[in-house]
C-alpha positions in Angstrom: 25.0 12.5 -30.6 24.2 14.8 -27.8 21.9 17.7 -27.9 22.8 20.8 -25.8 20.4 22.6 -23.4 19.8 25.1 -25.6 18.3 22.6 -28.1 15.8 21.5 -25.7 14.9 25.1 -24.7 14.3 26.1 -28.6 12.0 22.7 -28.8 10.2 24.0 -26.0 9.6 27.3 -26.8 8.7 26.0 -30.6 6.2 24.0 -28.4 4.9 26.6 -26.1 6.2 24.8 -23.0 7.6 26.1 -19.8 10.2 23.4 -18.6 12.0 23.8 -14.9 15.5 22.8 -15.0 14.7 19.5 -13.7 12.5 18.8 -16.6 15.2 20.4 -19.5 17.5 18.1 -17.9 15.3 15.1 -17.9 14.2 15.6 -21.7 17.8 16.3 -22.9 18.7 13.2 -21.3 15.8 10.8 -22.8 16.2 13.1 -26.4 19.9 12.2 -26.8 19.1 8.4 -25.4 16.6 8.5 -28.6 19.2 9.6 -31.0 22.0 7.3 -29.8 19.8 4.3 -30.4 19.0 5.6 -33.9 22.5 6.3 -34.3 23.0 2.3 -33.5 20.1 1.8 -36.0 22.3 3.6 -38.6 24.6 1.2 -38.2 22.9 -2.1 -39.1 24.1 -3.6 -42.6 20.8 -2.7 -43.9 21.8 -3.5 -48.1 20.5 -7.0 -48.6 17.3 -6.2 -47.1 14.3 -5.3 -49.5 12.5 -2.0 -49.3 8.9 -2.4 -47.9 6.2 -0.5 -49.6 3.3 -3.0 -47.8 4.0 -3.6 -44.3 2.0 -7.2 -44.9 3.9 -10.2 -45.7 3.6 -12.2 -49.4 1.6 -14.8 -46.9 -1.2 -12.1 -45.8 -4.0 -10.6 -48.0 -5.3 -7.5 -47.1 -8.8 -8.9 -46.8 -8.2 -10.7 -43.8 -5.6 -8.5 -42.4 -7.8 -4.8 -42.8 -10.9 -4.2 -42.3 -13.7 -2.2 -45.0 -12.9 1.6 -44.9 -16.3 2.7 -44.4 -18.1 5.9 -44.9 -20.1 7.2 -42.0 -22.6 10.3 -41.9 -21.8 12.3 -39.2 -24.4 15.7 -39.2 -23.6 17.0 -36.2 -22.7 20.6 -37.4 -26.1 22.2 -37.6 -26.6 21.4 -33.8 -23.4 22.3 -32.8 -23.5 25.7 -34.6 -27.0 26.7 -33.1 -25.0 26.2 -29.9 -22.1 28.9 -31.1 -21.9 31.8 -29.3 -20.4 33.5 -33.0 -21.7 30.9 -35.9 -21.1 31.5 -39.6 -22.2 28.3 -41.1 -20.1 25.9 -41.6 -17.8 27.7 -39.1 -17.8 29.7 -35.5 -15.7 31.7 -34.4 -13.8 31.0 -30.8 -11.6 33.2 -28.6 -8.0 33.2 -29.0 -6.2 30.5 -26.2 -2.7 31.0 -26.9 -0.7 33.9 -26.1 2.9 34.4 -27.3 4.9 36.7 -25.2 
């Protein structure tokens, strides 16, 4: 598969890049790398293997594999909002970064 120039350029402006022409070339180049090799992926003779829904093996148990999800206070938001130059608990207001011309 190749992508075109112009498919880069949309991704970057969907992404709020600027990209010299050394760089659009560069990332076209590595994109369309990527999608050949999942094209070869496509490929593979994929119908006698089994769907995973577990990515650990019949041999693994989760309790030696994962650890405890644990839950963990975390009360940082009062400080941080008295520190808010436009607090209105439990949010604050910041500038706008992003500009889209």
């Amino acid at each position: 598969m190749k992508i075109s120039r112009e498919d880069v350029l949309r991704v970057a402006e969907l992404a709020y890049l600027e990209l010299s022409e050394a760089e659009l070339e560069m990332y076209r180049l590595q994109i369309d790398e990527i999608l050949e090799y999942i094209g070869k992926l496509n490929e593979l003779d994929t119908a006698k293997v089994e769907p995973m829904a577990q990515v650990l093996s019949d041999d693994q148990t989760a309790d030696a594999t994962l650890r405890e999800d644990l839950i963990v206070p975390c009360a940082v938001a009062e400080d941080v909002l008295k520190h808010a130059p436009d607090p209105e608990p439990p949010y604050f207001r910041v500038p706008k970064v992003i500009e889209r011309q």
